[in-house]
C-alpha positions in Angstrom: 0.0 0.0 0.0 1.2 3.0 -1.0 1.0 6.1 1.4 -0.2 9.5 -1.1 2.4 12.3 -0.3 1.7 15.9 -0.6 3.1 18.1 -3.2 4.1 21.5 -1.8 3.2 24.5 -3.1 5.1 27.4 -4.4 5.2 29.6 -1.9 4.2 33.3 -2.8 6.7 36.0 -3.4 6.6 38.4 -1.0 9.4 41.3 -3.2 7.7 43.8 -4.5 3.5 45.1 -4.0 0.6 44.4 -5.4 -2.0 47.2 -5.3 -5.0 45.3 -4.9 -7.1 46.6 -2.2 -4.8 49.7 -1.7 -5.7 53.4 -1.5 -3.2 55.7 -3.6 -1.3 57.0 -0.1 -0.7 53.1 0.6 0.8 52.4 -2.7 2.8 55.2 -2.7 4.0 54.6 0.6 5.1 50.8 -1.0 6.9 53.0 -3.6 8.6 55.2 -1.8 9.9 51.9 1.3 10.6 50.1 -2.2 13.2 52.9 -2.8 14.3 52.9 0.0 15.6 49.3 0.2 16.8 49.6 -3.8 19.0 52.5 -2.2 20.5 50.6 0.6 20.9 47.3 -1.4 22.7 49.5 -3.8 25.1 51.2 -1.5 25.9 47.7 0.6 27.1 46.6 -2.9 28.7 49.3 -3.6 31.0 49.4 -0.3 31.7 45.4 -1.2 32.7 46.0 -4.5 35.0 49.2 -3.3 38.2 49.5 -4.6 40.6 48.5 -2.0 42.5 51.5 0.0 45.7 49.7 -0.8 45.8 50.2 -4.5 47.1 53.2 -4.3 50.4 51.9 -2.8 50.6 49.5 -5.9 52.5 52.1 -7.8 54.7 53.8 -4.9 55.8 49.9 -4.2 56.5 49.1 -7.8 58.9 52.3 -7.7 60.7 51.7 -4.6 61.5 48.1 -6.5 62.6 49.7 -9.7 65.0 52.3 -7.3 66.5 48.6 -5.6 67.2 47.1 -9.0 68.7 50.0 -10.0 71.1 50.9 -7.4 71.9 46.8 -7.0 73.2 46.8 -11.0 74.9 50.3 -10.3 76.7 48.6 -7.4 77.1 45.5 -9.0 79.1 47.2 -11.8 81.6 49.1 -10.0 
């Protein structure tokens, strides 16, 4: 005997609105709490993707190893 099993449902989304049912200061409101978390989802991406505060030393590092090699060969030569 075979025991039946449920299938589940798929569950509702619950992003975004649906105006159904909703005066114009309720959908607006919806609007404006949307932007709100657009705005803050974009800046948290934002400070992820930020370049890194050491990049800048990248160059100043690559010229202190350039003056090394240089002052190694001069040396090296006399």
């Amino acid at each position: 005997m075979t025991v039946p099993v449920p299938i589940p449902r798929k569950p509702q989304a619950t992003y975004g609105w649906s105006a159904d049912g909703k005066s114009a200061a309720e959908i607006s409101s919806d609007i404006r709490q949307t932007r709100y978390r657009l705005d803050a989802d974009v800046q948290a991406l934002r400070a992820k993707f930020a370049p890194r505060r050491l990049l800048p030393l990248a160059p100043i590092a690559a010229g202190l190893a350039a003056v090394a090699f240089l002052i190694r060969r001069i040396r090296r030569r006399r």
